[in-house]
N, C-alpha and C positions, 0 to 999 in steps of 0.2 A: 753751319753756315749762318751768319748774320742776316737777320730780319731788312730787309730794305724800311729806311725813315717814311714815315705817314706823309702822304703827300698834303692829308688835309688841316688845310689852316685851320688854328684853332687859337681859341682865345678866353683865358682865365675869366669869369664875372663873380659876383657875389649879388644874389638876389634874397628877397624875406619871403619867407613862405608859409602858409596857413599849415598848422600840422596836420587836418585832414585831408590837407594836399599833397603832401609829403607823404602819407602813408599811400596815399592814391596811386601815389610816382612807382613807390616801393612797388608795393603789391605789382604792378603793372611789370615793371620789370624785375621783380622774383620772375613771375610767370611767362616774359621772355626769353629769360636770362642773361638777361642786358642789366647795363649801369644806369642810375638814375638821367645821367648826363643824356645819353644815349635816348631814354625815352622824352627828355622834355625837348631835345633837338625834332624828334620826328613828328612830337604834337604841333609844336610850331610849323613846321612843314607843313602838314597835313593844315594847318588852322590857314597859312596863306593861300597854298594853294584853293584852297575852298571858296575865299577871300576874290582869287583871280588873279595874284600877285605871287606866282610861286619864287623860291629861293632856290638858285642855279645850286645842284646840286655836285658832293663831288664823287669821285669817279666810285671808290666804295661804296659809300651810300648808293649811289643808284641802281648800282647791284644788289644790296640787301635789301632796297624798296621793291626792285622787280621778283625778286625773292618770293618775298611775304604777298605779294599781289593775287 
């Protein structure tokens, strides 16, 4: 049976990255076993919310955030 389409919008970027930030990303998610994408989405998260300014989450994600909690 076919996977139902991802509800969650998403949007191609290109950003420059320090290599020992990149290997940071990796390392981090080797050790979750998540994609690099996947880890710089929830540091931002986590970086707003800290901030006071969280990012409406969607419906997946807020499952795998109460997950990990």
């Amino acid at each position: 049976m076919p996977q139902p389409a991802s509800k969650t919008k998403k949007m191609t970027t290109g950003v420059s990255l320090e290599l020992p930030v990149v290997q940071y990303l990796d390392e981090i998610a080797n050790s979750d076993d998540r994609d690099r994408s996947y880890v710089i989405n929830r540091i931002v998260r986590e970086h707003a919310q800290s901030k006071g300014t969280p990012i409406p989450a969607s419906t997946k994600v807020t499952k795998e955030l109460k997950k990990s909690a």
